[in-house]
mmCIF entry with sequence, helices, sheets and N, C-alpha, C, O atoms, coordinates in Angstrom:
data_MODEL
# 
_entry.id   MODEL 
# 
_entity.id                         1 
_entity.type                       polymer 
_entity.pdbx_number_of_molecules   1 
# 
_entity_poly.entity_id                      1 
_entity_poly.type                           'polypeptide(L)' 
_entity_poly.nstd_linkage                   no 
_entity_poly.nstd_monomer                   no 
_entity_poly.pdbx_seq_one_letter_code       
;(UNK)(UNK)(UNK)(UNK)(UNK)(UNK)(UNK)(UNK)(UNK)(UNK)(UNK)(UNK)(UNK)(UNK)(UNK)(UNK)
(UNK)(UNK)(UNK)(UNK)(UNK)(UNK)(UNK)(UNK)(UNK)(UNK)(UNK)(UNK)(UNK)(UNK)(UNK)(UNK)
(UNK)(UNK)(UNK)(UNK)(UNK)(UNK)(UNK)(UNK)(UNK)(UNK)(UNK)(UNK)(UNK)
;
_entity_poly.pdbx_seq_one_letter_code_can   XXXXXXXXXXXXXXXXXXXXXXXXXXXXXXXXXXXXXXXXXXXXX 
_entity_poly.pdbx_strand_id                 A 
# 
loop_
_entity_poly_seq.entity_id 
_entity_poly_seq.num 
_entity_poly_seq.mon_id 
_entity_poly_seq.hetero 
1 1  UNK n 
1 2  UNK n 
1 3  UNK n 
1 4  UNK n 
1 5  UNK n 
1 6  UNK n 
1 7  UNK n 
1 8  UNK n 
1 9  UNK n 
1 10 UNK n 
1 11 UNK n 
1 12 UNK n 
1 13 UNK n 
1 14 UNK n 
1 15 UNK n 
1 16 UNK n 
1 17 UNK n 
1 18 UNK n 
1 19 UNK n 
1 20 UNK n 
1 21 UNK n 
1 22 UNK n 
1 23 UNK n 
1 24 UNK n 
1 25 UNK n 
1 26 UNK n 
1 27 UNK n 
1 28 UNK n 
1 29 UNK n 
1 30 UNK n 
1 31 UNK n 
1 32 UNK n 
1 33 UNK n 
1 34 UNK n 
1 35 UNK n 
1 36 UNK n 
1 37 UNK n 
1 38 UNK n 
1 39 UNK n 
1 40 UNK n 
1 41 UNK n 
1 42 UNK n 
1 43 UNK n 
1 44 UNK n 
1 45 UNK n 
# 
_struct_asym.id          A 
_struct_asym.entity_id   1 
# 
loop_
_struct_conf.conf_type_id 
_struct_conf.id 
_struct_conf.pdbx_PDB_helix_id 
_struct_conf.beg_label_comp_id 
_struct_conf.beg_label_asym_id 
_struct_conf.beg_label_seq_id 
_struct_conf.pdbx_beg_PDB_ins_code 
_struct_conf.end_label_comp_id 
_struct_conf.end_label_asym_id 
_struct_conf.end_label_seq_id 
_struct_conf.pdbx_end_PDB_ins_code 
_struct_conf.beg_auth_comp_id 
_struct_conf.beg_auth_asym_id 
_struct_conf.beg_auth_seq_id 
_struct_conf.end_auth_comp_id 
_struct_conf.end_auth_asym_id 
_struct_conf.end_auth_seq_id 
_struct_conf.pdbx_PDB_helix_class 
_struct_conf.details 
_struct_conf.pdbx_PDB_helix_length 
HELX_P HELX_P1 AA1 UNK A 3  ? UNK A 9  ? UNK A 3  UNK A 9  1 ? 7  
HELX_P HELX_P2 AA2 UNK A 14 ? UNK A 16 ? UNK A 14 UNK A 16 5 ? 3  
HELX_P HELX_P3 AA3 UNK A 20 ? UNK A 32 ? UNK A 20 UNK A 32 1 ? 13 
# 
_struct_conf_type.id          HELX_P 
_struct_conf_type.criteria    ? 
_struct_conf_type.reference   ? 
# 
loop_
_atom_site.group_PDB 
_atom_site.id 
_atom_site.type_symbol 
_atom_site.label_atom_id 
_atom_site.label_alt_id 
_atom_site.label_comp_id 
_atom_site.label_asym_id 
_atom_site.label_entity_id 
_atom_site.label_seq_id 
_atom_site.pdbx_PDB_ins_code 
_atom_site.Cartn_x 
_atom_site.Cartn_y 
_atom_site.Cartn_z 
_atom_site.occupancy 
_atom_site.B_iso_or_equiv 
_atom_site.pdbx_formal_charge 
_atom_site.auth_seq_id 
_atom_site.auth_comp_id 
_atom_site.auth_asym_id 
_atom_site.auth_atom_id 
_atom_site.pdbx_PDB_model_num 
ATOM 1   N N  . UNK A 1 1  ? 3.359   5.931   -9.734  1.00 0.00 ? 1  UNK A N  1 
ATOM 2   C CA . UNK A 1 1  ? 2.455   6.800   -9.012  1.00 0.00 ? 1  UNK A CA 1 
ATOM 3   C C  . UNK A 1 1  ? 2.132   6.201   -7.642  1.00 0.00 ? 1  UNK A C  1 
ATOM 4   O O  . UNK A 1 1  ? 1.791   7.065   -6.835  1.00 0.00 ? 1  UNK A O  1 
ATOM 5   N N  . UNK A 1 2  ? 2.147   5.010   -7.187  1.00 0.00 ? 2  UNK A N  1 
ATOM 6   C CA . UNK A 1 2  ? 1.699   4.408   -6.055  1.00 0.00 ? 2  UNK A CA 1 
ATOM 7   C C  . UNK A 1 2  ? 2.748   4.174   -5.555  1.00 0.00 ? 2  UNK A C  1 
ATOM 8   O O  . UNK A 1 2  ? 2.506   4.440   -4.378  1.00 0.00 ? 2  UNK A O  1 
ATOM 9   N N  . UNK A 1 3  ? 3.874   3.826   -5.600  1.00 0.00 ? 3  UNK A N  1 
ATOM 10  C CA . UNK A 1 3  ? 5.155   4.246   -5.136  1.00 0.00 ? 3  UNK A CA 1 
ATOM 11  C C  . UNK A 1 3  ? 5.090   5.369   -4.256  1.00 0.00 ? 3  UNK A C  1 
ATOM 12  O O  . UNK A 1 3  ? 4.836   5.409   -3.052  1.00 0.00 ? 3  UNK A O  1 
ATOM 13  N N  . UNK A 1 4  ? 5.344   6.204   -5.007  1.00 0.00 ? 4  UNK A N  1 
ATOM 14  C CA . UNK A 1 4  ? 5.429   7.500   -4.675  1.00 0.00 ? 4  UNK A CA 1 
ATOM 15  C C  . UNK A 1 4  ? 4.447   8.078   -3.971  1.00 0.00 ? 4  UNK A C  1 
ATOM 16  O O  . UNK A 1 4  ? 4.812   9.123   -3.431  1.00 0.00 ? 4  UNK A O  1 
ATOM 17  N N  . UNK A 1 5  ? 3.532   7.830   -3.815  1.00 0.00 ? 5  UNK A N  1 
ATOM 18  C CA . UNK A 1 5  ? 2.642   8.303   -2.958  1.00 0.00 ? 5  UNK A CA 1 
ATOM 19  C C  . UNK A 1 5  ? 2.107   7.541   -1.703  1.00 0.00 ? 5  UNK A C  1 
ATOM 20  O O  . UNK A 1 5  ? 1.470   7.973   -0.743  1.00 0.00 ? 5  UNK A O  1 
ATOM 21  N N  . UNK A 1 6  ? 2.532   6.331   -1.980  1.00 0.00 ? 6  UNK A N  1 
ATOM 22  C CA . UNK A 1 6  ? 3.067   5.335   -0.663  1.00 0.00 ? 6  UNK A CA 1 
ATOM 23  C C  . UNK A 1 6  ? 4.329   6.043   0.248   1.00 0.00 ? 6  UNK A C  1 
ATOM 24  O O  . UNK A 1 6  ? 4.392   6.194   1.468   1.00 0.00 ? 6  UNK A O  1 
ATOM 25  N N  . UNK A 1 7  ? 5.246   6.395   -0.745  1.00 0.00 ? 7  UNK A N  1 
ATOM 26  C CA . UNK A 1 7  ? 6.359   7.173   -0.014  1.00 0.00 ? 7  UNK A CA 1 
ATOM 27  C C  . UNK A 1 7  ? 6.218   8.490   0.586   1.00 0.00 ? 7  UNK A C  1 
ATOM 28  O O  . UNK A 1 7  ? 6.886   8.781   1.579   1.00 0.00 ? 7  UNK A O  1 
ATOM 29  N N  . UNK A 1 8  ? 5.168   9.541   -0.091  1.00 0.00 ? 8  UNK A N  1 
ATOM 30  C CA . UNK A 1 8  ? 4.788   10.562  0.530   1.00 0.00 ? 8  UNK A CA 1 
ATOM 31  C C  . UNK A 1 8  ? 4.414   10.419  1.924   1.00 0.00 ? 8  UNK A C  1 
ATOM 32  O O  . UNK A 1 8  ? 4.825   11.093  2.869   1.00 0.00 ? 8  UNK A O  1 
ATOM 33  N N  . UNK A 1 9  ? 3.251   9.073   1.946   1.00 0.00 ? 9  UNK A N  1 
ATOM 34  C CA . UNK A 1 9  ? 2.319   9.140   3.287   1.00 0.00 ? 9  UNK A CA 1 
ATOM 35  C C  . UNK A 1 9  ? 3.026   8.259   4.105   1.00 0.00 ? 9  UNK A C  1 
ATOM 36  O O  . UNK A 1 9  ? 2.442   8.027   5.163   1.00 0.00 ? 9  UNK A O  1 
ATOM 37  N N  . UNK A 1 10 ? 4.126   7.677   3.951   1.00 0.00 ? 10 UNK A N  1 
ATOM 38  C CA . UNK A 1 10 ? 4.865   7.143   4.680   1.00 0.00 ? 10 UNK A CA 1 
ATOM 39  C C  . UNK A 1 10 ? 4.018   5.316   5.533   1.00 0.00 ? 10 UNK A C  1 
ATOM 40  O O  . UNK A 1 10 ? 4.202   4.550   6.479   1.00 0.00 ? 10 UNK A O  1 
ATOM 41  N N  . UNK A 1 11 ? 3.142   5.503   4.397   1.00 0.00 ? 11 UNK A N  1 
ATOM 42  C CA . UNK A 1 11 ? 2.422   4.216   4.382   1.00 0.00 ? 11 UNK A CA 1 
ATOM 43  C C  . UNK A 1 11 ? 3.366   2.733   4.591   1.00 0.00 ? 11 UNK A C  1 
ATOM 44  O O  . UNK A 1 11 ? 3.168   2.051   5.597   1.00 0.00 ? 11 UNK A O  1 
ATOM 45  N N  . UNK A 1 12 ? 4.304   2.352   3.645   1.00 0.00 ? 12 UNK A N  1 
ATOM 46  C CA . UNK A 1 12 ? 5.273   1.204   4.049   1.00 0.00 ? 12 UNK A CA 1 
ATOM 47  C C  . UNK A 1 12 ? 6.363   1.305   5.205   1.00 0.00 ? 12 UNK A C  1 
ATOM 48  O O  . UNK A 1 12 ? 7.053   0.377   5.627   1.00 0.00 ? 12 UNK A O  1 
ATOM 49  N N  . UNK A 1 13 ? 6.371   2.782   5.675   1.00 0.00 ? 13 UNK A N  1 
ATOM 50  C CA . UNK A 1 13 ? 7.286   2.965   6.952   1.00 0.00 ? 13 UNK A CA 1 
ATOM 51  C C  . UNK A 1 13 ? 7.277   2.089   7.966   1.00 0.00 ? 13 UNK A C  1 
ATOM 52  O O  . UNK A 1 13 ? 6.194   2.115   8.549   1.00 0.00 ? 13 UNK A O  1 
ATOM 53  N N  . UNK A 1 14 ? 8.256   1.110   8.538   1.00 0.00 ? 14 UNK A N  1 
ATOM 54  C CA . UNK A 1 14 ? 8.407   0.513   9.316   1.00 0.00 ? 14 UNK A CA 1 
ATOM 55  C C  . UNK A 1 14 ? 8.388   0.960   10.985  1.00 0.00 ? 14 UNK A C  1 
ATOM 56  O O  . UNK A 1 14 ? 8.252   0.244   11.977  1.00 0.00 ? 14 UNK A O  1 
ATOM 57  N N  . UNK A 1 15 ? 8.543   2.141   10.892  1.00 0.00 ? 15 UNK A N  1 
ATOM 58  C CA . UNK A 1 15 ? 7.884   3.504   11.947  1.00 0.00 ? 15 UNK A CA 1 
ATOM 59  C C  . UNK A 1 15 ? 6.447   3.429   12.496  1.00 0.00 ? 15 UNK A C  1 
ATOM 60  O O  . UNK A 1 15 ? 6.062   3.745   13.621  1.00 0.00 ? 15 UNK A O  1 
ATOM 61  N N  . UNK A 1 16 ? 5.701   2.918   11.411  1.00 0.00 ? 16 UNK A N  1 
ATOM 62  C CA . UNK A 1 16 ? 4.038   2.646   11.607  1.00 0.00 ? 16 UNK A CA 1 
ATOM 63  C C  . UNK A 1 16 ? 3.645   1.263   11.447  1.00 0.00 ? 16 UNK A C  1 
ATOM 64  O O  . UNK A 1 16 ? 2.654   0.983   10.773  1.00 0.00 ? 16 UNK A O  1 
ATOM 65  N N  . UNK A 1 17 ? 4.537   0.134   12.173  1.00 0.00 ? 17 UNK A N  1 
ATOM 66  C CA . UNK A 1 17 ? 3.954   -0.887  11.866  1.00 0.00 ? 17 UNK A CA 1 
ATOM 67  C C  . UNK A 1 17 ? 2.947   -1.134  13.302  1.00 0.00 ? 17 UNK A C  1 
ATOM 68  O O  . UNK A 1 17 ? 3.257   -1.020  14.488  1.00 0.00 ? 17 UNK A O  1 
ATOM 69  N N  . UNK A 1 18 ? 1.692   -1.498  12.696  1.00 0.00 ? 18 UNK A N  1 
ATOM 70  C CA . UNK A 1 18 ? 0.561   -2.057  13.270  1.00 0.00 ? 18 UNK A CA 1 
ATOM 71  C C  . UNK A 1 18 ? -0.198  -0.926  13.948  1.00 0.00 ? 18 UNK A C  1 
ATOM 72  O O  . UNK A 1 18 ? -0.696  -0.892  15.073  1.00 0.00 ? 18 UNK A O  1 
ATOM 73  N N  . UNK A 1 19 ? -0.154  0.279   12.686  1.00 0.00 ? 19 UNK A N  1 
ATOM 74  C CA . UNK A 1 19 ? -0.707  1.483   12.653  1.00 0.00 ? 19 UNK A CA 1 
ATOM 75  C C  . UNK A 1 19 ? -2.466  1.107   12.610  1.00 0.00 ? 19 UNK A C  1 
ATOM 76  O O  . UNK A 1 19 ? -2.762  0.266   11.761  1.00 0.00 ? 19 UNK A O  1 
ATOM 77  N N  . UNK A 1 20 ? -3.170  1.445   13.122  1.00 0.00 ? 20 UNK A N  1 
ATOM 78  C CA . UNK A 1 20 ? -4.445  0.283   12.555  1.00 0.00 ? 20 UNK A CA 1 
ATOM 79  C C  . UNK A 1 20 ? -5.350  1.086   11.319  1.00 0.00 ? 20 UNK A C  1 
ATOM 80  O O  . UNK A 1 20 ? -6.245  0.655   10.593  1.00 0.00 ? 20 UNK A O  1 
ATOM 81  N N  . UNK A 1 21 ? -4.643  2.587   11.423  1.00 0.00 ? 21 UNK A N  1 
ATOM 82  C CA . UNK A 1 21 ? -5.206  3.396   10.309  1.00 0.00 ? 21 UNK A CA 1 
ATOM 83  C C  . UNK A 1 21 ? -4.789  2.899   8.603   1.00 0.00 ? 21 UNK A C  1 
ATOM 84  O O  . UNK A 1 21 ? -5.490  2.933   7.592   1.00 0.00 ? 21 UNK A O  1 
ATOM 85  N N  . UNK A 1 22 ? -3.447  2.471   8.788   1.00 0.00 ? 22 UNK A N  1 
ATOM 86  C CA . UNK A 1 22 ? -2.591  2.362   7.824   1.00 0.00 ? 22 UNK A CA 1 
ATOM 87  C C  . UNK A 1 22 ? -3.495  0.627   7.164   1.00 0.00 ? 22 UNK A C  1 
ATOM 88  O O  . UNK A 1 22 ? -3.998  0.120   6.162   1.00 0.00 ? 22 UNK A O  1 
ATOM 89  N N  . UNK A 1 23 ? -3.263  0.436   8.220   1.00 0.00 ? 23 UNK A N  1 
ATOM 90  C CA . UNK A 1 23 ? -3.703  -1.394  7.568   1.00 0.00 ? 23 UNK A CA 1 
ATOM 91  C C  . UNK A 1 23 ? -4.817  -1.290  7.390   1.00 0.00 ? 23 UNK A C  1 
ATOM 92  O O  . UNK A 1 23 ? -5.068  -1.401  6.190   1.00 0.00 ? 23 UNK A O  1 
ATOM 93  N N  . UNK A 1 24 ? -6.116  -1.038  8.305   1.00 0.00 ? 24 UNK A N  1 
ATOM 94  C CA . UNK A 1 24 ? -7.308  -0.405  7.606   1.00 0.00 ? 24 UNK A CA 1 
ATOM 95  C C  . UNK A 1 24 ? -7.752  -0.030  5.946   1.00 0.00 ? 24 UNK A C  1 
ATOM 96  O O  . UNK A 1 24 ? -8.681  -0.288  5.180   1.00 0.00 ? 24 UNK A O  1 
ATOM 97  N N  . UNK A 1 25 ? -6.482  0.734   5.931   1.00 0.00 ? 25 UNK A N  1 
ATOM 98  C CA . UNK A 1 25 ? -6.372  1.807   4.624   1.00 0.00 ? 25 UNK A CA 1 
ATOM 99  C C  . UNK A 1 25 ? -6.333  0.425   3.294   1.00 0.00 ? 25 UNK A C  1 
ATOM 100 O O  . UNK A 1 25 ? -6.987  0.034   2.326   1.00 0.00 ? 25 UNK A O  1 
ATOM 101 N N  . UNK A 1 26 ? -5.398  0.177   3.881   1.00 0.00 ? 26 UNK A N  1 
ATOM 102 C CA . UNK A 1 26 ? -5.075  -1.430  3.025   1.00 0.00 ? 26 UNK A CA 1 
ATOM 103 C C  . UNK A 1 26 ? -5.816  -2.361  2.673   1.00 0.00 ? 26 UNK A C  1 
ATOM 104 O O  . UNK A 1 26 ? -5.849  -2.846  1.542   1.00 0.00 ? 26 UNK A O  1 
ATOM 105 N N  . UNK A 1 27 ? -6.251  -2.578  3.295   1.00 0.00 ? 27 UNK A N  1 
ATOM 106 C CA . UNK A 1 27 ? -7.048  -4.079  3.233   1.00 0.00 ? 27 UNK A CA 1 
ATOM 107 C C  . UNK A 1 27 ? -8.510  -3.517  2.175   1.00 0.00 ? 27 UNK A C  1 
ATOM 108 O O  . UNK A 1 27 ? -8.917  -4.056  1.145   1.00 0.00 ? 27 UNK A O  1 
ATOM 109 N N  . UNK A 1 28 ? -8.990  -2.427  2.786   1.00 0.00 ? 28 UNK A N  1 
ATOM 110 C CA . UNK A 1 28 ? -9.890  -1.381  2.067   1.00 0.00 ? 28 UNK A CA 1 
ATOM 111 C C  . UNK A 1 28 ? -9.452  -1.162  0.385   1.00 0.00 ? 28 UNK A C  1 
ATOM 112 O O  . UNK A 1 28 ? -10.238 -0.979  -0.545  1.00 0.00 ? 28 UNK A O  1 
ATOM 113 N N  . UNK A 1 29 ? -8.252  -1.226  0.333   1.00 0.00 ? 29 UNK A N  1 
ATOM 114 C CA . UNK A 1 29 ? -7.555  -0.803  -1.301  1.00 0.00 ? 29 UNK A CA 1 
ATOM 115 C C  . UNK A 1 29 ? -7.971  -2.316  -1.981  1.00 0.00 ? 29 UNK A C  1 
ATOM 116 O O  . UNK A 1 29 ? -8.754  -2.398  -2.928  1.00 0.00 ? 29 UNK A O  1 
ATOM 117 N N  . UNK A 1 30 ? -7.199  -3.716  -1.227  1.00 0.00 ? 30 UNK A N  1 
ATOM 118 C CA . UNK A 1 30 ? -7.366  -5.275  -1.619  1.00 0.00 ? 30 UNK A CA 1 
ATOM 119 C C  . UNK A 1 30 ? -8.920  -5.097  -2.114  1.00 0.00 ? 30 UNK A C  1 
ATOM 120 O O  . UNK A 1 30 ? -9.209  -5.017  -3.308  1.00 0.00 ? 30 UNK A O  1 
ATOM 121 N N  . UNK A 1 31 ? -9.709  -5.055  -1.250  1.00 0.00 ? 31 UNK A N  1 
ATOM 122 C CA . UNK A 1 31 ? -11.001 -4.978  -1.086  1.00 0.00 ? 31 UNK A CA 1 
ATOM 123 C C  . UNK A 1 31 ? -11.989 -4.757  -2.427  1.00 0.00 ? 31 UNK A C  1 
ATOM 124 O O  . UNK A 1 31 ? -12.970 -5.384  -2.825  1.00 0.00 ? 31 UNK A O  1 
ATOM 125 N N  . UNK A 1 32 ? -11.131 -3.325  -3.049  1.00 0.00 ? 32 UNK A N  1 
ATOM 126 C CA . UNK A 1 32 ? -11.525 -2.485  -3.439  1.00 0.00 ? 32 UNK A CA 1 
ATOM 127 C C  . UNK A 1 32 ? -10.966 -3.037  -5.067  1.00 0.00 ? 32 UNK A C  1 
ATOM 128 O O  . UNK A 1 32 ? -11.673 -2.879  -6.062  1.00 0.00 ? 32 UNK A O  1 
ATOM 129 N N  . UNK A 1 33 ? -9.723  -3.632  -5.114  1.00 0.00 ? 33 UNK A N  1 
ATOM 130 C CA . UNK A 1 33 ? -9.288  -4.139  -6.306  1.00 0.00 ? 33 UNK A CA 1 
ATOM 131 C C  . UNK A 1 33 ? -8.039  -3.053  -6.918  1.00 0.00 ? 33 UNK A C  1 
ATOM 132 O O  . UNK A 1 33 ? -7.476  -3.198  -8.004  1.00 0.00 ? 33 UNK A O  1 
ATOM 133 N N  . UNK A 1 34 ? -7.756  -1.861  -5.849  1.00 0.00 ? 34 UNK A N  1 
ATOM 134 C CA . UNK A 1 34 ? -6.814  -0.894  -6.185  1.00 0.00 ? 34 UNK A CA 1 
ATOM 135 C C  . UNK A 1 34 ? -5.406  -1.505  -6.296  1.00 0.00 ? 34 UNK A C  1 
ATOM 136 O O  . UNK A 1 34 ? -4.505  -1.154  -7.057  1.00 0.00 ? 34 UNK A O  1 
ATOM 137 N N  . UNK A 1 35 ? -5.400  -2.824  -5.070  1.00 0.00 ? 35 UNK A N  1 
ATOM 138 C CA . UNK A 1 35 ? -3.952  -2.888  -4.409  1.00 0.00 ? 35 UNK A CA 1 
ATOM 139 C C  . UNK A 1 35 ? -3.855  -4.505  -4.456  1.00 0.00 ? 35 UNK A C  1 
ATOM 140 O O  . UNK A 1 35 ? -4.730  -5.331  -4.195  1.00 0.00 ? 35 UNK A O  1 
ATOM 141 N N  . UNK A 1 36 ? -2.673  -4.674  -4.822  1.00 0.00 ? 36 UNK A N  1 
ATOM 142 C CA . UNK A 1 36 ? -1.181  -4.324  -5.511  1.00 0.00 ? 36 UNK A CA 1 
ATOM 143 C C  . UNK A 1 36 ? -2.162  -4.200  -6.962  1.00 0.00 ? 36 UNK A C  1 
ATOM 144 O O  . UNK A 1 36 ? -3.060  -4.932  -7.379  1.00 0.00 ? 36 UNK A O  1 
ATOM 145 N N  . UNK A 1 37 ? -1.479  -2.765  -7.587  1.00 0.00 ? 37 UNK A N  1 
ATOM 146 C CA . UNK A 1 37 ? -1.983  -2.402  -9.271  1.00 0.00 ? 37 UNK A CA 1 
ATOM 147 C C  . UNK A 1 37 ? -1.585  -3.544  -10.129 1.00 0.00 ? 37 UNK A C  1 
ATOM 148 O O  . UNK A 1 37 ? -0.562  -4.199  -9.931  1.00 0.00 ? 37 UNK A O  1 
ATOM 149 N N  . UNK A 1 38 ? -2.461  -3.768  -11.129 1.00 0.00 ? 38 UNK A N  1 
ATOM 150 C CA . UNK A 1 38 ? -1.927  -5.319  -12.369 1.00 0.00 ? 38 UNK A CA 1 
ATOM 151 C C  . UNK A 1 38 ? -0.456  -4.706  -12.831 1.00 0.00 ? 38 UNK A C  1 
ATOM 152 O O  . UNK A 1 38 ? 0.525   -5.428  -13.009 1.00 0.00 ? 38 UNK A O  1 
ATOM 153 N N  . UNK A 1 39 ? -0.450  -3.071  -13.022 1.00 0.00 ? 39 UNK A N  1 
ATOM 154 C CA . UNK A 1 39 ? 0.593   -3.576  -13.827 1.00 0.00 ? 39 UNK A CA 1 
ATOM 155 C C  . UNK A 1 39 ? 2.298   -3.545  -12.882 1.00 0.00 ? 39 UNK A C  1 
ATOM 156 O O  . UNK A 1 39 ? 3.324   -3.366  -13.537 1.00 0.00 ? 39 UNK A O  1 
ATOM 157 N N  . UNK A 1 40 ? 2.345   -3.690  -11.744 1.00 0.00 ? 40 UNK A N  1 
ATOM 158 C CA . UNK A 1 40 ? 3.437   -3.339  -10.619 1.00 0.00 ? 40 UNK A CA 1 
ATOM 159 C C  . UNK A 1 40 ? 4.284   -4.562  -11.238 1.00 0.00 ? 40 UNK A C  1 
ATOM 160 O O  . UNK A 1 40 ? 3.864   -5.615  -11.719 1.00 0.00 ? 40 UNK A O  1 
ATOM 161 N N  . UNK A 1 41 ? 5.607   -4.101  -11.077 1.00 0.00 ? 41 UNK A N  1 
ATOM 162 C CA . UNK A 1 41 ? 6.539   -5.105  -11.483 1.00 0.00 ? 41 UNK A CA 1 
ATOM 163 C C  . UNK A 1 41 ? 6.415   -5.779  -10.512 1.00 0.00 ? 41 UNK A C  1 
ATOM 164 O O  . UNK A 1 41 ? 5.542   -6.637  -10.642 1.00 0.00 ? 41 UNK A O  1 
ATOM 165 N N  . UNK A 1 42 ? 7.101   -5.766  -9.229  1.00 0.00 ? 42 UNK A N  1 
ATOM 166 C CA . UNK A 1 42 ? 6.907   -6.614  -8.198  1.00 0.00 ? 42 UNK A CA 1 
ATOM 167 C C  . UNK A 1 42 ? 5.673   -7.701  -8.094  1.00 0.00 ? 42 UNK A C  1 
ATOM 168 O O  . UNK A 1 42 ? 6.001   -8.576  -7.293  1.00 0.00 ? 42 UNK A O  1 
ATOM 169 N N  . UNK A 1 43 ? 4.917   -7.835  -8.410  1.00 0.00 ? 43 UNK A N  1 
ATOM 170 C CA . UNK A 1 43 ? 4.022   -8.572  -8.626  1.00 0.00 ? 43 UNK A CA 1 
ATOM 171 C C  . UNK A 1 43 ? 4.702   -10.180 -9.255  1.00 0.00 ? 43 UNK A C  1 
ATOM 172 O O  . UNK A 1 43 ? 4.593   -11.309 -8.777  1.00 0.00 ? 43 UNK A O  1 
ATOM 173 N N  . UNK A 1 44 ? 5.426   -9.686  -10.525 1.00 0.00 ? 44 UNK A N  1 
ATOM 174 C CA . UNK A 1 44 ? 5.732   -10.859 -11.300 1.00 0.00 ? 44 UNK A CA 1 
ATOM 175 C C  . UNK A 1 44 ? 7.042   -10.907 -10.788 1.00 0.00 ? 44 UNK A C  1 
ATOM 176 O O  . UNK A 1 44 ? 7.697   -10.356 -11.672 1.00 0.00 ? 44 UNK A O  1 
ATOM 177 N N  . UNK A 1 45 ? 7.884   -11.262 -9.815  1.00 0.00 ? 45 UNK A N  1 
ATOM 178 C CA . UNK A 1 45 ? 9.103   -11.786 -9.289  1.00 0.00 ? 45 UNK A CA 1 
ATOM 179 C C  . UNK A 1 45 ? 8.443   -13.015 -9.030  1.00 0.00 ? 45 UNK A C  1 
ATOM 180 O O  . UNK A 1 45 ? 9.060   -13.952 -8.523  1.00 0.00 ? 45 UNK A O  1 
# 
């Protein structure tokens, strides 16, 4: 689900780097305890 809706909003697009809305958005998710989700594979590499 966060995938995918990362991919909708074009949030990881390299198109928007140092978007200040985008990173904003981010740091706000860390913040928040949303972001990166416990159970994301990527996490455990």
């Amino acid at each position: 689900m966060g995938r995918a809706t990362c991919d909708r909003l074009d949030v990881n697009d390299d198109r928007y780097q140092g978007e200040r809305s985008i990173t904003e958005a981010r740091s706000l998710w860390v913040e928040a305890g949303w972001h990166p989700p416990g159970d994301d594979p990527r996490q455990s590499e």
